[in-house]
C-alpha positions in Angstrom: 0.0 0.0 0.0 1.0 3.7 -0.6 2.0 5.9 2.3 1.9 9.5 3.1 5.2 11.4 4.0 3.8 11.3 7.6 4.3 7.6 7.4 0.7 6.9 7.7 -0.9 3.6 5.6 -4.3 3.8 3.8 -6.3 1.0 5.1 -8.4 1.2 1.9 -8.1 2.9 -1.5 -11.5 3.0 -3.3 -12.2 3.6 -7.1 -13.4 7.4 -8.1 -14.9 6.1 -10.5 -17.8 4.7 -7.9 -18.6 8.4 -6.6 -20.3 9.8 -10.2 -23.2 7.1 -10.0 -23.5 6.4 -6.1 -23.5 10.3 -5.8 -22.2 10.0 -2.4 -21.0 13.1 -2.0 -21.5 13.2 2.0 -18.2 10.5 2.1 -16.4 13.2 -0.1 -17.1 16.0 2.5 -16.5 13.7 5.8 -13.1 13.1 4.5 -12.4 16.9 4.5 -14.1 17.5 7.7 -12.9 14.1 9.6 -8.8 15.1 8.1 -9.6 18.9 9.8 -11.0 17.5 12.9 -8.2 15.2 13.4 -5.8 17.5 13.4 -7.7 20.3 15.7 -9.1 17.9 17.8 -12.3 18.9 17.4 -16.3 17.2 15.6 -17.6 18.4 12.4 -21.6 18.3 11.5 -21.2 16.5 8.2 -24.6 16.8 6.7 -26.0 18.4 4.0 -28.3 19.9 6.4 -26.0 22.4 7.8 -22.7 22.2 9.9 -19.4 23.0 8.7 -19.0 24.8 5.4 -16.3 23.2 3.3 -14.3 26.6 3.2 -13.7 26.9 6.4 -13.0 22.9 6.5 -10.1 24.1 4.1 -9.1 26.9 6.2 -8.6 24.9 8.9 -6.4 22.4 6.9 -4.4 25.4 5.2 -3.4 26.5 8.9 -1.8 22.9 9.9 -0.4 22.8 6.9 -2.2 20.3 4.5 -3.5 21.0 1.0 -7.3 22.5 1.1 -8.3 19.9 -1.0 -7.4 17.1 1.2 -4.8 16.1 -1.4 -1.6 14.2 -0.1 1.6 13.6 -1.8 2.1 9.6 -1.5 4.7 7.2 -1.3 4.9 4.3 -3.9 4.7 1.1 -1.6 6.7 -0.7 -4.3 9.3 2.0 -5.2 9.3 4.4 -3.0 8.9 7.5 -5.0 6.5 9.7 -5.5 3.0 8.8 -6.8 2.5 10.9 -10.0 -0.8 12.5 -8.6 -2.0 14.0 -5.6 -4.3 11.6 -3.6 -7.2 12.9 -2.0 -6.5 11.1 2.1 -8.4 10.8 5.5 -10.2 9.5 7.7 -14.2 7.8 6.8 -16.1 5.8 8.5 -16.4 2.4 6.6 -18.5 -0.6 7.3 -18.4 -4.3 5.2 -21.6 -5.4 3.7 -21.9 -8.7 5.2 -22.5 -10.4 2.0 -21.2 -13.9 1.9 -20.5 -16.4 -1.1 -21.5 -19.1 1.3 -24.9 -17.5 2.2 -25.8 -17.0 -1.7 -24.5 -20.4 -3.2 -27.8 -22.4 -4.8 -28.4 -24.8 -7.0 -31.1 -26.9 -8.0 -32.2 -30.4 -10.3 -35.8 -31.0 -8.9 -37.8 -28.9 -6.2 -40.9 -27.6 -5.1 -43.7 -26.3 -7.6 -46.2 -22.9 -7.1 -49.9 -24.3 -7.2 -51.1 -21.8 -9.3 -48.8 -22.0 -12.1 -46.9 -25.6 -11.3 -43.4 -23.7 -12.0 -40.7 -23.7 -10.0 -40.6 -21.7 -6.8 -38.9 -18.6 -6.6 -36.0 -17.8 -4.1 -32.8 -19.4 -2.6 -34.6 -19.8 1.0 -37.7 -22.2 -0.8 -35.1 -24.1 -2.7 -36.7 -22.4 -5.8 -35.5 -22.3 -9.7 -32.5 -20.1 -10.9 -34.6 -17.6 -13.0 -34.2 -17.2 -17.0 -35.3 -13.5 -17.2 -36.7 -11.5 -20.3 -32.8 -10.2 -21.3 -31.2 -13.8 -20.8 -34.3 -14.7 -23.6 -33.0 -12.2 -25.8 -29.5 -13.1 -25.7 -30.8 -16.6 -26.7 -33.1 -15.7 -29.5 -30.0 -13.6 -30.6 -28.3 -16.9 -31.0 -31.0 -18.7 -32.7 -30.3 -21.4 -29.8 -34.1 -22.7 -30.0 -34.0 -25.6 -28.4 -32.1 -24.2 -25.2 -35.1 -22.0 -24.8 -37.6 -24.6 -25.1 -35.9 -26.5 -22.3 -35.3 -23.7 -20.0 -38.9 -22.4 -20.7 -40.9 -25.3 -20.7 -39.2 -28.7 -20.1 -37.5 -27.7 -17.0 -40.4 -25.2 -16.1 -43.7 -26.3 -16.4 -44.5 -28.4 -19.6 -47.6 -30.2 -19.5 -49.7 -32.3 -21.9 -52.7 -30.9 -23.0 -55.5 -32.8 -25.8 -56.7 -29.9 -28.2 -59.6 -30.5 -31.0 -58.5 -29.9 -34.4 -61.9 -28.8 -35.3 -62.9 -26.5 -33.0 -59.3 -25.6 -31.6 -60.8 -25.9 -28.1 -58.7 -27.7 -25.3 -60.4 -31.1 -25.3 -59.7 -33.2 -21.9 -59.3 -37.2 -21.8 -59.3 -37.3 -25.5 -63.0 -35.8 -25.9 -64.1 -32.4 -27.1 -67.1 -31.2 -25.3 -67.7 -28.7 -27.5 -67.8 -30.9 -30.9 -69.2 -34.0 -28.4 -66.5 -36.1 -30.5 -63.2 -37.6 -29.9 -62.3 -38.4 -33.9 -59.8 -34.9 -34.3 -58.2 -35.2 -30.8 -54.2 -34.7 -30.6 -52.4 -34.4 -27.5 -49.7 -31.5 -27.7 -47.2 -30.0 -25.0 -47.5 -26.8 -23.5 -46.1 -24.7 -20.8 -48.9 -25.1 -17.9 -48.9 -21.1 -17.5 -50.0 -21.3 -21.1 -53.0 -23.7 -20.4 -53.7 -21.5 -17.7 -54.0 -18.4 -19.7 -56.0 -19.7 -22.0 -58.3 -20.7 -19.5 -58.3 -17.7 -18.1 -59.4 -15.7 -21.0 -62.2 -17.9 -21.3 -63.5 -17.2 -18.0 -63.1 -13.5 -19.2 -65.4 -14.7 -22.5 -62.2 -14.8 -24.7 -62.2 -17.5 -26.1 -58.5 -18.5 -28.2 -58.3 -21.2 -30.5 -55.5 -23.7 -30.8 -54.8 -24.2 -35.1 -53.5 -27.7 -35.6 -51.5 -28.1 -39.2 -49.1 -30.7 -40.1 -45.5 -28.8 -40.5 -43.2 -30.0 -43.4 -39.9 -28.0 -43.4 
């Protein structure tokens, strides 16, 4: 690690590239006030809601000495020499996120179901499915990797086996339309359950889609 020519260590050095999008400019200002304080001995209110005003922060800093910036001229921990830039250096008040690899690790084959839907639960803590969101879809399609979509979307989700009528395009159940009172133009097809679900859920709303059956010849 670097050191400054008082001989003192940085315990961290953080990107300043973080500070533009954070916008955590109240770290910025308790540097300057927590370096000033330090060396008079003395609090700082270091809020935006009033307290110190960073020019007399500077002030203070100019009178023991120090850049009003806050800048320090470091030590290469490696070399020796210089650093080529000033190095903006104090005291904050840090804390670690207590976020562990061991408290995150899942993985799943076979698990639990939702009722509603019959996919996989959702969430680590009810052993639930790792999710394949709306942008890891469009990556796919990108690819043209079809069949890798049909598994993660339906074979490993929720795919079910429905009977639909070729007549009337209805959902037919135990290989008999009610609708046409026939069982002659029955085929059993595989859907996503959430897709039998919808369908039946429109025609509760008096919606009523229709399932085309055509024989496909590439």
């Amino acid at each position: 690690m670097p050191f400054s020519e008082e001989g003192v260590c940085p315990d961290m050095i953080m990107n300043p590239h973080g500070f533009p999008s954070r916008m955590t400019v109240g770290k910025l200002m308790e540097l300057l006030a927590g370096k000033a304080g330090v060396l008079h001995g003395k609090f700082h209110y270091g809020t935006a809601f009033g307290g110190s005003k960073m020019e007399d922060v500077s002030a203070e800093l100019i009178a023991k000495g120090f850049n009003y910036q806050g800048k320090d001229v470091l030590m290469s921990g490696i070399t020796g020499e210089p650093l080529s830039a000033y190095i903006y250096f104090g005291p904050v008040y840090y804390q670690k996120l207590k976020h562990m690899v061991l408290d995150k690790m899942h993985a799943r084959a076979k698990g639990p179901r939702a009722v509603l839907t019959r996919q996989p639960t959702e969430g680590r803590s009810r052993e639930g499915g790792l999710r394949l969101g709306e942008m890891e879809r469009d990556c796919l399609i990108g690819y043209g990797a079809s069949m890798l979509l049909l598994e993660r979307l339906m074979i490993s989700s929720d795919a079910f086996n429905v009977d639909v009528c070729n007549e009337c395009g209805l959902l037919a159940y135990s290989g008999w339309c009610n609708f046409c009172q026939s069982s002659s133009t029955v085929s059993s097809l595989r859907i996503p359950y959430a897709c039998k679900l919808l369908f039946q859920e429109l025609q509760s709303m008096n919606i009523v889609p229709r399932l085309r059956m055509r024989d496909y010849f590439p």
